[in-house]
N, C-alpha and C positions, 0 to 999 in steps of 0.2 A: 512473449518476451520473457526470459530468463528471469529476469528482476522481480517481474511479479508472481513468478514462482518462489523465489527465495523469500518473497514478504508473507508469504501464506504459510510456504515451510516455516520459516523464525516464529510467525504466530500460532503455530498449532505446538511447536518444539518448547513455549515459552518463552522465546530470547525476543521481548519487542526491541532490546535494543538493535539489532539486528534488524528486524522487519522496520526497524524505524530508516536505518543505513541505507534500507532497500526504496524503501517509498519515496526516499528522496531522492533518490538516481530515478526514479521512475517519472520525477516531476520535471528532471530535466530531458529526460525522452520523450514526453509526451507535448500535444499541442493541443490547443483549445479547450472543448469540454471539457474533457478526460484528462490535460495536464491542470485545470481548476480540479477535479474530483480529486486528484491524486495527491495535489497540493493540501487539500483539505483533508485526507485521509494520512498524511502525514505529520500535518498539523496535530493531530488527535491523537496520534500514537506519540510524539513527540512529549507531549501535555501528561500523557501518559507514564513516560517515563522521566520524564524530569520530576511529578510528583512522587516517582518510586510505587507506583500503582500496577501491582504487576499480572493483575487478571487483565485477559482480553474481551470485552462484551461482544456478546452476538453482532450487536449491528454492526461495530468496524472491522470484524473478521466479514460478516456477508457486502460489507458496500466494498474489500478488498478483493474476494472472490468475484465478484461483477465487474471489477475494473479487470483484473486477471482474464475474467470470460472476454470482456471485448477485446480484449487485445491479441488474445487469440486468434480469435473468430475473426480476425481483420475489420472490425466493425470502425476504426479509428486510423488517425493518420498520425505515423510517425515520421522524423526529420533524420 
């Protein structure tokens, strides 16, 4: 899916506000687990930038690259 390409690109380019824009289109395409992951992985980047915190930690760039691989890889149902 498109979206979670652009949340990886904004977080690698620096712009979470951006990958923030992304995550959250991402939460309304998704369903079940993966719209709860995404939910929460936007939450974090949100928190992020509203405290004007503008490094990205390891962990929410790799649990967004894993949500990006399944979505992929078809591994997920989208609506």
């Amino acid at each position: 899916m498109y979206c979670g390409d652009l949340v990886l690109m904004n977080f690698r380019t620096g712009d979470s506000a951006a990958a923030y824009m992304y995550a959250s289109d991402l939460v309304r395409y998704l369903e079940g687990d993966m719209q709860a992951s995404a939910r929460d992985l936007a939450d974090q980047i949100r928190v992020r930038v509203e405290n004007q915190i503008p490094a990205v930690p390891e962990e929410i760039l790799k649990k967004a690259e894993f949500i990006v691989h399944r979505i992929h890889y078809g591994e997920i149902d989208t609506f």
